[in-house]
C-alpha positions as CSV (number, residue, x, y, z in Angstrom):
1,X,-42.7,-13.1,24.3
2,X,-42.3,-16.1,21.7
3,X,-44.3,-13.7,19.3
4,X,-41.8,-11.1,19.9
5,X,-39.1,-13.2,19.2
6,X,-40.7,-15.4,16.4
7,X,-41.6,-11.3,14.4
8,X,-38.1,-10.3,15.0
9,X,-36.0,-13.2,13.9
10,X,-38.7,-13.0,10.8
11,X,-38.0,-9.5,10.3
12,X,-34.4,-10.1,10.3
13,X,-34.7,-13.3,8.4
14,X,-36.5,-10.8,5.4
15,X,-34.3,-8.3,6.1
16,X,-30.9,-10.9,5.2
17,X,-33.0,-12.5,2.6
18,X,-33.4,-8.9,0.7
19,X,-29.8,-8.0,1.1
20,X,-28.6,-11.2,-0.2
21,X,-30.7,-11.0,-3.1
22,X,-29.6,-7.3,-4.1
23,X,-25.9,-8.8,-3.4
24,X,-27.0,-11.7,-6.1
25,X,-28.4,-9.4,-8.2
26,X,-25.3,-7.0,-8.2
27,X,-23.1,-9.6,-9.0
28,X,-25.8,-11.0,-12.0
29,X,-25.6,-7.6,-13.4
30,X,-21.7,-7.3,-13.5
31,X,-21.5,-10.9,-14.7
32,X,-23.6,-10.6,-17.1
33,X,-21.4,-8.7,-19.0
34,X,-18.1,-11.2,-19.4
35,X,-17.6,-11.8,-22.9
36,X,-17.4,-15.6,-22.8
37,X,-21.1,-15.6,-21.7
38,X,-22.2,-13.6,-25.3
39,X,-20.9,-16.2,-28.1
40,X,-21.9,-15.3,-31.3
41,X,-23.6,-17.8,-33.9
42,X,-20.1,-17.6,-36.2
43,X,-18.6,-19.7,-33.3
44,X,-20.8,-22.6,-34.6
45,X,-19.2,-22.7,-38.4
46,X,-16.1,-25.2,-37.6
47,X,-18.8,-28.1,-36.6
48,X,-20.9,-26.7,-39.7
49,X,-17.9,-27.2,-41.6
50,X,-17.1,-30.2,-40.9
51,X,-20.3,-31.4,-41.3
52,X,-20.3,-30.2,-44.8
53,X,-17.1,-31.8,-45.5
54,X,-18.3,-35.3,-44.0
55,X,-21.4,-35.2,-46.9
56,X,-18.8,-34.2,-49.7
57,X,-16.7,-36.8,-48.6
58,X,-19.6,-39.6,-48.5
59,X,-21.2,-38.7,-51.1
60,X,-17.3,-38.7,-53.2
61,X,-16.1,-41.9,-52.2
62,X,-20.3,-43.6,-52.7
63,X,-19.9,-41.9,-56.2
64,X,-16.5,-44.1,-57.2
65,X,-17.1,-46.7,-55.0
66,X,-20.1,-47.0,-57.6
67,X,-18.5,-46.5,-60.8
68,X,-15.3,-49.1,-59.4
69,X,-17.5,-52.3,-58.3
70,X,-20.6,-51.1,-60.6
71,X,-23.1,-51.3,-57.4
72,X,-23.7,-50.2,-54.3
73,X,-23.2,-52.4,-51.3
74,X,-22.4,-52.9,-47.6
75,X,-18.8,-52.5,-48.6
76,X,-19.2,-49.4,-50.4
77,X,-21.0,-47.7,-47.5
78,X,-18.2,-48.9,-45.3
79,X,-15.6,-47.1,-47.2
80,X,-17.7,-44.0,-48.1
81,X,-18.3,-43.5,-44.2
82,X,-14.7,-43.9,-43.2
83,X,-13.7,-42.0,-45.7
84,X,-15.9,-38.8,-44.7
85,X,-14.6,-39.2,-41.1
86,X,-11.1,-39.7,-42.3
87,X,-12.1,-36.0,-44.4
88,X,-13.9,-34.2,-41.9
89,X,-11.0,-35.3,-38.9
90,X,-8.3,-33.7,-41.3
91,X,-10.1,-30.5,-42.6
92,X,-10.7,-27.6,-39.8
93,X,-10.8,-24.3,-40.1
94,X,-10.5,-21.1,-37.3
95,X,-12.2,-17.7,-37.4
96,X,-10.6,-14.5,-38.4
97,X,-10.1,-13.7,-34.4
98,X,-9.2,-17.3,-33.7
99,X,-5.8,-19.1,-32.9
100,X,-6.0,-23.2,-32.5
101,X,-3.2,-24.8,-31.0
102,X,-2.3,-28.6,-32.0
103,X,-1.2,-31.2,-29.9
104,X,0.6,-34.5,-31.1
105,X,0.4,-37.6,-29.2
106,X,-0.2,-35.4,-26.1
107,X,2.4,-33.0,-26.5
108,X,2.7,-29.0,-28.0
109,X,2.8,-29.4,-31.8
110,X,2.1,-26.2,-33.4
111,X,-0.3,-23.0,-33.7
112,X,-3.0,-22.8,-36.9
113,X,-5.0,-20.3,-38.1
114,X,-6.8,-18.1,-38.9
115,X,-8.6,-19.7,-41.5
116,X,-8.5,-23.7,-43.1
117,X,-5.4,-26.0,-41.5
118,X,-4.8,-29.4,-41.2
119,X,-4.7,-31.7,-38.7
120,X,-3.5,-35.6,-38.8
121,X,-6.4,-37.9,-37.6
122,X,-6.5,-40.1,-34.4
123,X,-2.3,-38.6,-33.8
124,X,-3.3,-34.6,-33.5
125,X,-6.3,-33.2,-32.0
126,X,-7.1,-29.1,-30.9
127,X,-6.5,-28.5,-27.8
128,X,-7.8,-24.7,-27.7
129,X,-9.2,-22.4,-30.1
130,X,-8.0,-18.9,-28.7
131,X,-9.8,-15.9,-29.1
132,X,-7.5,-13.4,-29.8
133,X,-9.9,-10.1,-29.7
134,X,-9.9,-7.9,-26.7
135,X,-12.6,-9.7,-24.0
136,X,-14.2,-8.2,-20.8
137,X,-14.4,-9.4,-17.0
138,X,-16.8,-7.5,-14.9
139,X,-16.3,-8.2,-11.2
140,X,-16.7,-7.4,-8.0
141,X,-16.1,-7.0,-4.3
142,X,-19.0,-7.1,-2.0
143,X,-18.5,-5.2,1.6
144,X,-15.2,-5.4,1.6
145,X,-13.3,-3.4,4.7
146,X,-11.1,-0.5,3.9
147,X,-8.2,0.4,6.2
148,X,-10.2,2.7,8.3
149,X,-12.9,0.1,8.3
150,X,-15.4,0.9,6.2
151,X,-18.0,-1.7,3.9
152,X,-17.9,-1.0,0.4
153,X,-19.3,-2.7,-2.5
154,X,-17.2,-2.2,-5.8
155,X,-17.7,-3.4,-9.3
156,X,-15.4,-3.0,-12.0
157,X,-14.5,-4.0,-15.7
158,X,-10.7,-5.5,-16.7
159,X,-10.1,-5.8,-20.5
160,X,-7.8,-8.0,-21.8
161,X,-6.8,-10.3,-24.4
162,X,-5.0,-13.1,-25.5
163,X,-1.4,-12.4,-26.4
164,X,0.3,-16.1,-26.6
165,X,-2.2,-19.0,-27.2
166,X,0.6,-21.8,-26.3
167,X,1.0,-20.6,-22.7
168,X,-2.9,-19.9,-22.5
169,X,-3.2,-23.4,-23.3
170,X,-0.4,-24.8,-21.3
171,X,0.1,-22.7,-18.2
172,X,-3.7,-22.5,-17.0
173,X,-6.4,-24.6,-17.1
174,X,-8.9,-22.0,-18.0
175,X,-7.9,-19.0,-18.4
176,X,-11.3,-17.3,-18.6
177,X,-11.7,-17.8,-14.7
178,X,-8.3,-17.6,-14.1
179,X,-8.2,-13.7,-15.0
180,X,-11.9,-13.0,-12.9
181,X,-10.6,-14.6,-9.5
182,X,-6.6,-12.9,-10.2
183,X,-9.2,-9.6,-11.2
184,X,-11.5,-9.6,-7.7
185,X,-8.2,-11.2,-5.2
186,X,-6.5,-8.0,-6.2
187,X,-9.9,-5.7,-6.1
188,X,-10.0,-6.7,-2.6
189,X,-5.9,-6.3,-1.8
190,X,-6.3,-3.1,-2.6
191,X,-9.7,-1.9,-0.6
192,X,-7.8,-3.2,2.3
193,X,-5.0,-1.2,2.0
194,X,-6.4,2.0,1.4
195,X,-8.9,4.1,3.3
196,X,-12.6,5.1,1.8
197,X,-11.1,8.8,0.9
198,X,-8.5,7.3,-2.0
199,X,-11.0,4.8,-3.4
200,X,-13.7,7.2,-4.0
201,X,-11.5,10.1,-5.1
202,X,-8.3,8.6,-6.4
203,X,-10.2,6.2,-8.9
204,X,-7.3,6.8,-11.4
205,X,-4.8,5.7,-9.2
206,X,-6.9,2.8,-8.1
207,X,-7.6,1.5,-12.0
208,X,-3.6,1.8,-12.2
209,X,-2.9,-0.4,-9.3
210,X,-5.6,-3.2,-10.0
211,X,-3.5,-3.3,-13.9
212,X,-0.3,-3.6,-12.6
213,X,-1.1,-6.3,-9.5
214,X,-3.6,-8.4,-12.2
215,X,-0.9,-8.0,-15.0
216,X,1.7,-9.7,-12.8
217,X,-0.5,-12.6,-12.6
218,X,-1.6,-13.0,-15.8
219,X,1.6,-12.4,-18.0
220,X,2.6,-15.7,-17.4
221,X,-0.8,-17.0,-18.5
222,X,-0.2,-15.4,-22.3
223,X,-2.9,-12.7,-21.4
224,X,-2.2,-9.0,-21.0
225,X,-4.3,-6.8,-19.1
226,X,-5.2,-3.8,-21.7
227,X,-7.1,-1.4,-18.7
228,X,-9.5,-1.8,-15.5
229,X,-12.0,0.8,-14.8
230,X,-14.2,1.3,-11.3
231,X,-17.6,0.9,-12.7
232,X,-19.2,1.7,-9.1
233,X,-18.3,2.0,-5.4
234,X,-21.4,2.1,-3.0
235,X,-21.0,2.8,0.9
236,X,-23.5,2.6,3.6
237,X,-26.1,5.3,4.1
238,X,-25.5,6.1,7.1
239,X,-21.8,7.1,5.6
240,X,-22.6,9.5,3.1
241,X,-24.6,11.4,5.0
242,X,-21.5,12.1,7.0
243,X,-19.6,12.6,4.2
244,X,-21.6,14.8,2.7
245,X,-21.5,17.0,6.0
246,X,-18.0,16.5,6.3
247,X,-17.6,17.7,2.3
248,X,-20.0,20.3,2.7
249,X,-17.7,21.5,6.5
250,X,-14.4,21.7,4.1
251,X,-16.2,23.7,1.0
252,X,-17.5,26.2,3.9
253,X,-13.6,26.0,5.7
254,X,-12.4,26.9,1.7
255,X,-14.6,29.6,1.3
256,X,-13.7,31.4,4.7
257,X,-10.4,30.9,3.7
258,X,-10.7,32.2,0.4
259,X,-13.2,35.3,2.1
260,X,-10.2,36.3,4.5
261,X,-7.1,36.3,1.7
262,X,-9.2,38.7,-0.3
263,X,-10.0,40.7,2.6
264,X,-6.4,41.0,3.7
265,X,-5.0,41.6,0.2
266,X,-7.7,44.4,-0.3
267,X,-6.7,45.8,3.3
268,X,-3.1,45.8,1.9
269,X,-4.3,48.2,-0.9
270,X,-6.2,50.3,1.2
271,X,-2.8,50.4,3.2
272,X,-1.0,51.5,-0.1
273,X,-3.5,53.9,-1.1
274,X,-3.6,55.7,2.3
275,X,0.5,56.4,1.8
276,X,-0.3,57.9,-1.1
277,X,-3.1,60.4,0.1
278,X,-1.3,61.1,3.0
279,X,1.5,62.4,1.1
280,X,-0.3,64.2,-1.4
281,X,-3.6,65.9,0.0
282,X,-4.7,67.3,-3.2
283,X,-4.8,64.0,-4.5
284,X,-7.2,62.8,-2.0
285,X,-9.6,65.9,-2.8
286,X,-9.8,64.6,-6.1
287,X,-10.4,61.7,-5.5
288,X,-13.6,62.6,-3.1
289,X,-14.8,64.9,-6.0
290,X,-14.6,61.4,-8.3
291,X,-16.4,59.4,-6.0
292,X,-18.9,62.3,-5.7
293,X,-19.4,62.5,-9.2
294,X,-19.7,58.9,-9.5
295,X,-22.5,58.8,-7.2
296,X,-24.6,61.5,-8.6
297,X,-24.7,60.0,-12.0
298,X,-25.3,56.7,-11.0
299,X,-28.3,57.9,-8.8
300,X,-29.6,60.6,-11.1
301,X,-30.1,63.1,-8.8
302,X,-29.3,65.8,-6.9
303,X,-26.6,65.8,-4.4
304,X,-26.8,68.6,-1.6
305,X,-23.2,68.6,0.4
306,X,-23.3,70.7,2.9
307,X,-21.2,74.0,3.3
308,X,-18.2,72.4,6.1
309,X,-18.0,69.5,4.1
310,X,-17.7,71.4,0.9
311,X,-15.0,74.2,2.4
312,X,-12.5,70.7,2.0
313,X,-12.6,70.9,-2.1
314,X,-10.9,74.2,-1.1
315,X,-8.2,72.8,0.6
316,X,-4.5,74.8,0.1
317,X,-6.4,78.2,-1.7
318,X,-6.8,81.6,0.0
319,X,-10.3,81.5,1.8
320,X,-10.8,84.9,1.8
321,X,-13.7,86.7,-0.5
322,X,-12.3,88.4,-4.1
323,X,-13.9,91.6,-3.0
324,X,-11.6,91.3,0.0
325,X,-8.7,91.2,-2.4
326,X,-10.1,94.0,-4.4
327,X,-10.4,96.1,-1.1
328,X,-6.9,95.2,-0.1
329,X,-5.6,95.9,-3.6
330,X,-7.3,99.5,-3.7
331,X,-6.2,100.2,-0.1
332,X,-2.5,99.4,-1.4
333,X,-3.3,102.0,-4.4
């Protein structure tokens, strides 16, 4: 008995081990591709420029230092290193994509960049460097109940950008996270109000809703929401299977439907068509001796019809022989 127990609560304890790590690794995968976790090397140039401007500043101020007091000494060093502070504090520059907003003494100054600005030392500082290029969220929402109650994992993209860099910087602390937790709140609004038929089929609609609900949110924020996409909605097994029989039910409902308006409009021909023989025999004799015709040169044979059947093609002419009318004519002679 304490086996028993001990392999299933095991079993169970592998089986929620393994499903939490697919969860983990799901959301690894769509995490993976935010754009603030792939920096490029360029985002390293303002500190290399500084850097550069701190030696050309020393290396300056050691140079007249020298050629003022004639020598090199603890003084000159002194000045030469506060000067290259003084140089590198005041000298910045921002990226191409890149928008750095400047606060004085604590409060909203102005906007710089792109390119070399400057900034007053130890009375302005940056307070962001805003990436003004379009930037992507992947996230997600992990068996999350529909309206009719159904688990569903779904992972999707938003892409957005940076419109105003002063309210990025002043309205939310980070924006970055801000726009993923506005992104999957909404993602999950919306699977709860709508059953498993309108996520999987009405994506469109879907992508449109998440944009407008995560747009409200972020406007304020200086970001606008450019597009969201459904990347890819996975329901239990044990689901599709009857979804698929329920799919493959309404293709065979469509076809049978389909079957029977053809049936009936080609009845309504055959309704038409039998008018038209009935008021006009001979019309219906040629049409028999089409249809024959038809038949014998599509088989390439011979065709035997036999004598009552063929007395019909003679439909509305005299019957008798022509040596009965040459009998009768003579008798009339």
């Amino acid at each position: 008995m304490g086996r028993s127990s001990k392999r299933k609560k095991d079993g169970f304890g592998s089986k929620g081990a393994s499903r939490n790590s697919a969860r983990s690794a799901r959301g690894n995968d769509i995490e993976a591709i935010n754009s603030p976790h792939s920096r490029q090397p360029s985002d390293n140039a303002p500190q290399i420029f500084s850097a550069v401007v701190f030696v050309i500043a020393f290396a300056l101020a050691m140079v007249i230092g020298y050629l003022v007091m004639g020598e090199v000494n603890i003084w000159t060093l002194c000045i030469g290193f506060a000067v290259a502070i003084l140089a590198a504090s005041t000298m910045r520059i921002a990226s191409q994509w890149e928008q750095v907003v400047i606060l004085r003494l604590g409060s909203y100054n102005r906007n710089a960049g792109p390119g070399l600005f400057l900034v007053i030392p130890f009375i302005e500082h940056v307070a962001l460097r805003a990436d003004m290029r379009i930037m992507l969220t992947g996230f997600s929402a992990e068996e999350t109940l529909t309206s009719d109650l159904v688990p569903v994992n779904v992972d999707a993209a938003v892409f957005w950008m940076v419109w105003d860099a002063e309210k990025a910087c002043l309205e939310v602390e980070n924006y970055y996270d801000a726009v993923s937790i506005a992104a999957q709140t909404a993602l999950r609004d919306a699977i709860g109000r709508k059953n498993i038929s309108d996520i999987t089929v009405h994506r469109d609609k879907l992508d449109q809703e998440l944009k407008n609900k995560i747009e409200e949110k972020t406007t304020t924020w200086g970001v606008s929401v450019l597009s969201v996409e459904i990347r890819d909605i996975v329901i239990p097994k044990e689901l599709q299977c009857d979804m698929a029989a329920a799919a493959k039910a309404e293709r065979e409902k469509d076809a049978r439907i389909v079957l029977a308006e053809v049936e009936r409009d080609v009845a309504e021909m055959l309704l038409d068509a039998t008018e038209v023989y009935r008021k006009d025999e001979m019309a219906f004799d040629l049409r028999s001796m089409h249809l024959l015709s038809e038949g014998v040169k599509k088989s390439n044979g011979t065709l035997v019809i036999p004598s009552a059947f063929s007395e019909g093609f003679s439909r509305g002419r005299d019957p008798r022989p022509a040596s009965d009318d040459a009998q009768g004519a003579g008798t009339a002679d």
